[in-house]
Backbone as numpy.savetxt, mean C-alpha at the origin, in Angstrom:
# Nx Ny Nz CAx CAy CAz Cx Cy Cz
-6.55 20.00 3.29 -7.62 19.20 3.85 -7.27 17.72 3.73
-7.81 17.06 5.20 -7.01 15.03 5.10 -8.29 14.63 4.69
-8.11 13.69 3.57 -9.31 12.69 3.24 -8.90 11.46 3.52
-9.80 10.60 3.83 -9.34 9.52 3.82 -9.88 8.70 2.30
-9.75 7.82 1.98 -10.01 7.04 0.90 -11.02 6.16 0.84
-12.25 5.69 0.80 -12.64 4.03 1.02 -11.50 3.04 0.53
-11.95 1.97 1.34 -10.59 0.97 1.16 -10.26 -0.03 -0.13
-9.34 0.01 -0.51 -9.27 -1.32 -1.67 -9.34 -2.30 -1.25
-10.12 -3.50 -1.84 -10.08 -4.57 -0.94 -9.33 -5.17 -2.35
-8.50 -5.90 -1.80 -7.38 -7.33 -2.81 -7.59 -8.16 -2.29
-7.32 -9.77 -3.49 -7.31 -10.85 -3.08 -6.05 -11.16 -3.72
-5.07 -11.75 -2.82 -3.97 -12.40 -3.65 -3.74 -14.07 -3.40
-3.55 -14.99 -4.25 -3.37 -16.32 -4.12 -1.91 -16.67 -4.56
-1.62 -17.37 -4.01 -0.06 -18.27 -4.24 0.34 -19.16 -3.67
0.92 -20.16 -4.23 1.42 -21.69 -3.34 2.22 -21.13 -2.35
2.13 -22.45 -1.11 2.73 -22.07 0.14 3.93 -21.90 -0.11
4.74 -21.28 0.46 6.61 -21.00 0.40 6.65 -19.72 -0.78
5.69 -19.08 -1.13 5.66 -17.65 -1.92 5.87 -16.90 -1.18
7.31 -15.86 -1.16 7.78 -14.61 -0.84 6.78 -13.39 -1.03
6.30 -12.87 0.01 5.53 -11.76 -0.92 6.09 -10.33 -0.53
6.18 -9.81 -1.76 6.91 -8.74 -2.29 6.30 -7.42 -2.47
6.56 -6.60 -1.51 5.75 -5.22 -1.08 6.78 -3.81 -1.84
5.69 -3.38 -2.90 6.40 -2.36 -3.71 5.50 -0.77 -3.26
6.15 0.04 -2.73 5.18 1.69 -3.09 5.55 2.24 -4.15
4.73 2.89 -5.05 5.75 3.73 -5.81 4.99 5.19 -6.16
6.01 5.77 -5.76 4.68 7.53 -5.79 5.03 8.02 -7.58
3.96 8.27 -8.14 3.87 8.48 -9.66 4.19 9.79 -9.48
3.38 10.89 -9.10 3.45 12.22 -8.83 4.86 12.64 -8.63
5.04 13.46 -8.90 6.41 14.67 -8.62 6.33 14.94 -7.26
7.06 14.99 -6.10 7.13 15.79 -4.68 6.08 14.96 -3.75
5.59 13.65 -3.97 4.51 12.77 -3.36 5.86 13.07 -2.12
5.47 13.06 -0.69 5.85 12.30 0.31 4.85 12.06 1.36
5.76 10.94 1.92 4.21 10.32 2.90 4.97 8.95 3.53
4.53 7.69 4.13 4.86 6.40 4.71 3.36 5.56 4.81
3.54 4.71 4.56 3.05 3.31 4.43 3.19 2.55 5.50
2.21 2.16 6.51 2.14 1.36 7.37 1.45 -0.17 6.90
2.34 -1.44 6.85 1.58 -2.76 6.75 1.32 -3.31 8.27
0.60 -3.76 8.46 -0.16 -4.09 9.74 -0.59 -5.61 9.59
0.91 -6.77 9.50 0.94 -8.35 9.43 0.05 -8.82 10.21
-0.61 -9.97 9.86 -1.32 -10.74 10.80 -0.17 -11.44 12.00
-0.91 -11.86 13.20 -0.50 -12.93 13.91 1.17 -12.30 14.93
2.34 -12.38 14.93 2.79 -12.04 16.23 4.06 -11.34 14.82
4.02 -11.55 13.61 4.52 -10.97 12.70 4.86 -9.85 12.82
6.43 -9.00 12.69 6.31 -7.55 13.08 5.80 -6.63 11.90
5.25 -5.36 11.76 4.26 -4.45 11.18 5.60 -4.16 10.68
5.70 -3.42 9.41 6.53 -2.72 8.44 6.20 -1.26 8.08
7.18 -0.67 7.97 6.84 0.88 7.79 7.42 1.05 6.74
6.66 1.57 5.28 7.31 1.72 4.36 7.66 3.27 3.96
8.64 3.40 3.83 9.00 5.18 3.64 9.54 5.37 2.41
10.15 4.37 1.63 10.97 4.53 -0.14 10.33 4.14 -0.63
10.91 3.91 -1.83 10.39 2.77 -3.25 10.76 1.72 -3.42
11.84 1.41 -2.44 12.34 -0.47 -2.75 11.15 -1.15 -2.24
11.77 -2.27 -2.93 11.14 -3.41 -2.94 11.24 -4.14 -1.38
10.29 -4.43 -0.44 10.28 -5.26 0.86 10.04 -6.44 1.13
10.41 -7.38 1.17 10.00 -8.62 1.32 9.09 -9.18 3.08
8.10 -8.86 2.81 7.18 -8.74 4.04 7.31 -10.68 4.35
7.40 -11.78 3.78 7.84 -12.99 4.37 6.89 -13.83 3.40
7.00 -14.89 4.23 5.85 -16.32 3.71 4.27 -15.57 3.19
3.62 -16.35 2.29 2.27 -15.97 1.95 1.31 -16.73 3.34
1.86 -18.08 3.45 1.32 -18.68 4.64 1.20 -18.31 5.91
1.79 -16.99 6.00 1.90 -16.50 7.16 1.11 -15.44 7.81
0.71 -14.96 6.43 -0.49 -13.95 6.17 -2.12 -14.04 5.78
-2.31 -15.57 5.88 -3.68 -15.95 6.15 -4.71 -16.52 7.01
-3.99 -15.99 8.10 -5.17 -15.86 9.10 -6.15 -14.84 9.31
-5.60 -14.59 8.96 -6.40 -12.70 9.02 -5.66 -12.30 7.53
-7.08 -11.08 7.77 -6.35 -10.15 6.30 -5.12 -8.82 6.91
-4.95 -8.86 6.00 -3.52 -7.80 5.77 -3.99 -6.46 5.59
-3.21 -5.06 6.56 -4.21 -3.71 6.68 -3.01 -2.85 5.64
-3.06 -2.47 4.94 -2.04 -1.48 4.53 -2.71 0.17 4.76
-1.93 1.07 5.56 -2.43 2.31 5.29 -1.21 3.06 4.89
-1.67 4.41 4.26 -0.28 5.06 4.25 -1.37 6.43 4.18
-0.47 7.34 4.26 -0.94 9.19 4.58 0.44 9.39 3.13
-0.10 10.14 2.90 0.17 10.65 1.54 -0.24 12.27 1.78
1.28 13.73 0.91 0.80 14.49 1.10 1.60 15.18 -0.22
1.23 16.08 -0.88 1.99 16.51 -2.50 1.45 18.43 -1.92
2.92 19.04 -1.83 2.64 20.26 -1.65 3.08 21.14 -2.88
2.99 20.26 -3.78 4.26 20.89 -5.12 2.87 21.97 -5.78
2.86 23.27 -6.00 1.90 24.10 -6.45 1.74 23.59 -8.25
2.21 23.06 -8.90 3.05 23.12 -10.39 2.37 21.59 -10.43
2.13 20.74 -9.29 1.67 19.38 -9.24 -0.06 19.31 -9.20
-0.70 18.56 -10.26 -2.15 18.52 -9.92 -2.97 17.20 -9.70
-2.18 16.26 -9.05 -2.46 15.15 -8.67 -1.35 13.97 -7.52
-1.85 13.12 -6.88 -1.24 12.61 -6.37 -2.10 11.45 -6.86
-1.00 10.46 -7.08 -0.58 9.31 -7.74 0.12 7.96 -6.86
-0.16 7.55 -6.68 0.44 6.47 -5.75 0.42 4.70 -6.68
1.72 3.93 -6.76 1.19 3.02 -7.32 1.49 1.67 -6.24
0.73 0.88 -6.09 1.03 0.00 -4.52 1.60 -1.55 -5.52
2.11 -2.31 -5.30 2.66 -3.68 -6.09 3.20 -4.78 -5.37
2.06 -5.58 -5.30 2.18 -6.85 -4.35 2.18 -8.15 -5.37
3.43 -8.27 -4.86 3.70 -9.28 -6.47 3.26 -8.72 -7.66
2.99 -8.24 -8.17 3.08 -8.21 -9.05 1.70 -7.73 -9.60
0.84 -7.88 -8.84 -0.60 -7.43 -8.59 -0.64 -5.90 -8.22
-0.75 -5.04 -9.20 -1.16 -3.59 -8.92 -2.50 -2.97 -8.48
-2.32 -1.97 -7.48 -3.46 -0.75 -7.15 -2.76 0.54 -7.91
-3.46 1.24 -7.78 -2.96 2.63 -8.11 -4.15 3.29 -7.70
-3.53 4.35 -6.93 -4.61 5.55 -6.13 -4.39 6.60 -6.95
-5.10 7.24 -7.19 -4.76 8.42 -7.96 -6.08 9.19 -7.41
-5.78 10.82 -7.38 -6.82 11.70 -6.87 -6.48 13.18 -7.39
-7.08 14.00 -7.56 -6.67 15.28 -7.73 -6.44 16.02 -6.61
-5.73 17.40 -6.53 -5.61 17.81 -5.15 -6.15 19.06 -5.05
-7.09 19.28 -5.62 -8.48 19.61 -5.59 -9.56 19.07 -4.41
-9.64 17.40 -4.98 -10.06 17.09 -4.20 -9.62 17.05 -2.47
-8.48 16.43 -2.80 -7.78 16.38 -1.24 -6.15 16.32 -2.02
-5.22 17.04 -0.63 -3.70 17.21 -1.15 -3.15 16.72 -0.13
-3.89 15.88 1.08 -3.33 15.23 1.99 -3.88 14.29 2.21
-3.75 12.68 1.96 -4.65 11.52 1.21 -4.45 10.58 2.57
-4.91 9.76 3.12 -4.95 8.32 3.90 -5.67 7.35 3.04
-5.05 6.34 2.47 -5.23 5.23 1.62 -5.42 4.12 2.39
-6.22 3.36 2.64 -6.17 2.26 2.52 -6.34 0.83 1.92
-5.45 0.02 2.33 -5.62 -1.70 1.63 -6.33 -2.71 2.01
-7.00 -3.49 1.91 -7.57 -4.71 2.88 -6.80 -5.80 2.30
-5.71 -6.63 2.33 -5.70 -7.51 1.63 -6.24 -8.89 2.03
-6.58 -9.58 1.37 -6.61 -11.24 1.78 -6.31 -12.12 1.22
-4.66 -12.79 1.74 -4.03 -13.31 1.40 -4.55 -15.08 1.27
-4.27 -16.01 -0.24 -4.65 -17.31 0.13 -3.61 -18.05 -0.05
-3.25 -19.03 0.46 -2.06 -20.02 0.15 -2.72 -20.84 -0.82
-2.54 -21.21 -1.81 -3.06 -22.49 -2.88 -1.65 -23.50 -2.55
């Protein structure tokens, strides 16, 4: 069964010329799934499918609008009783976590809103 999530909403702040640094990291055993970021402005969208680290660009570039992160998440491991997801934007953590009970095929989403200080 697909659930979707209500959304996290983030606020992240950083002086202008801050790199910002897009981490997934699946906690769970057998997590697979992809991560869609959805940049403001003519910026191209990123598809995240590993665990490296992405450098999505300028912080200044990302405050016109807020920032959409979704990803579909799915853990078929029988021996597994949770899916775990940990998201890391700079350095600033989410972590989704759910049982798969509840749902074993997840849509997460992010709201972020990025500020330049």
């Amino acid at each position: 069964m697909k659930k979707t999530y209500p959304p996290y909403q983030l606020t992240y702040s950083a002086p202008a010329g801050t790199d910002v640094l897009f981490k997934v990291t699946y906690i769970s055993d057998t997590n697979f799934g992809s991560t869609f970021v959805n940049l403001p402005g003519s910026t191209d969208d990123k598809l995240i499918t590993d665990t490296k680290e992405y450098n999505l660009g300028k912080i200044e570039d990302f405050t016109s609008e807020r920032t959409v992160v979704a990803s579909n998440y799915f853990n078929a491991a029988p021996e597994e009783d949770t899916i775990k997801i940990e998201y890391n934007i700079n350095g600033k953590i989410v972590v989704h976590e759910n049982l798969k009970s509840e749902a074993d095929d997840v849509v997460i989403l992010i709201i972020i809103t990025f500020i330049a200080i």
